[in-house]
GUDOPA-678329 format. One record per atom (N, C-alpha, C): residue in one letter; x negated, y negated, z. Coordinates in steps of 0.02 Angstrom, whole numbers, padded with zeros to 5 digits, always signed. Atoms other than C-alpha are relative to their C-alpha. Layout:
<sites>
AXYZ...
</sites>
This chain:
<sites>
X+00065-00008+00033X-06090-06921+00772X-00005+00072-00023X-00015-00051+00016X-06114-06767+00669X-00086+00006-00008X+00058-00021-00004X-06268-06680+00697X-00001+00071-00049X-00009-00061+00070X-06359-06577+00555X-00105+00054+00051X+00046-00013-00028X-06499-06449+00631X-00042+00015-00075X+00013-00029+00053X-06624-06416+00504X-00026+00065+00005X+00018-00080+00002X-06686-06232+00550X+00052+00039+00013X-00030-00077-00012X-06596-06061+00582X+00020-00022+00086X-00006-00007-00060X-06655-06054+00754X+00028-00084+00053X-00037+00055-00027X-06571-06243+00811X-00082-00040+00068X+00050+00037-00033X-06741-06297+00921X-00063-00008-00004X+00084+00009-00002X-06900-06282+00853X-00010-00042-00062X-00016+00038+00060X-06848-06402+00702X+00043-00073+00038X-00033+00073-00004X-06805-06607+00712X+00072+00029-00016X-00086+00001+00029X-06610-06650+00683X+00003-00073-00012X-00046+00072+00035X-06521-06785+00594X+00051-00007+00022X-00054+00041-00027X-06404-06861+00688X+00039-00079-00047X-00051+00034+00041X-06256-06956+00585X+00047-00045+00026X-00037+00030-00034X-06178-07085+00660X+00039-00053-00051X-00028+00018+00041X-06061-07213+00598X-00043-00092-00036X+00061+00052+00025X-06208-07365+00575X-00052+00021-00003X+00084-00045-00011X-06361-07259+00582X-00003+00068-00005X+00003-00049-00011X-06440-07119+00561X-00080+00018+00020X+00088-00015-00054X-06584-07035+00679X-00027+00075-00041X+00009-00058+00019X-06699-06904+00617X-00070+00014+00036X+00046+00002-00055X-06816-06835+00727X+00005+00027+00065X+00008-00007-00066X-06842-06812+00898X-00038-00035+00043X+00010+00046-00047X-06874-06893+01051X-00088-00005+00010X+00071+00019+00014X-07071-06976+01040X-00008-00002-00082X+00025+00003+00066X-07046-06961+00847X+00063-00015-00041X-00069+00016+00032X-06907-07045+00793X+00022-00057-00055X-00014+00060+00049X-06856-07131+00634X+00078-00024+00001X-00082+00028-00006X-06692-07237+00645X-00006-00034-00074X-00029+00037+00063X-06618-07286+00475X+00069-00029+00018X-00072+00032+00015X-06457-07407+00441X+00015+00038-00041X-00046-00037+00023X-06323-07323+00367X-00020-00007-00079X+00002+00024+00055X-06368-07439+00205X-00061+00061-00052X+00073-00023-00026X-06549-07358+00225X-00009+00082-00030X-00016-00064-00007X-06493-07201+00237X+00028+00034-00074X-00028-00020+00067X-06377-07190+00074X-00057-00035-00061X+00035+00029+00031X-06513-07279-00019X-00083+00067-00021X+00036-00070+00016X-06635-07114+00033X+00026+00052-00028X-00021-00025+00022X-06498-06989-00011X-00003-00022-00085X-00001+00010+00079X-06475-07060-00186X-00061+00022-00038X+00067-00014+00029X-06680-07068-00204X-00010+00073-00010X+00012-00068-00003X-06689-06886-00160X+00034+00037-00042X-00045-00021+00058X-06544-06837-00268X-00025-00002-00081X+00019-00001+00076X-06630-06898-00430X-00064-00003-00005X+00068-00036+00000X-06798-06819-00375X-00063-00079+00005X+00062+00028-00011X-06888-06984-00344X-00027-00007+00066X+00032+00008-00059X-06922-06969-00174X-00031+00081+00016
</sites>
């Protein structure tokens, strides 16, 4: 699983956790689980500014 932190300082910021069917973003009490499908379906949106 390849973990991405999103701040500088590594703990006062959620992480995205990359796994090979899912991916978690969040933290523990606030956690969104996407399918992998899910997941490349948000990247793309975000890529061509509609999300």
């Amino acid at each position: 699983m390849k973990i991405v932190e999103l701040c500088r300082e590594g703990s006062c910021c959620p992480v995205v956790k990359i796994g090979k069917d899912r991916v978690e973003i969040g933290e523990e009490g606030n956690l969104c689980v996407l399918k992998k499908e899910e997941w490349e379906t948000l990247k793309e949106k975000i890529l061509k500014g509609e999300a």
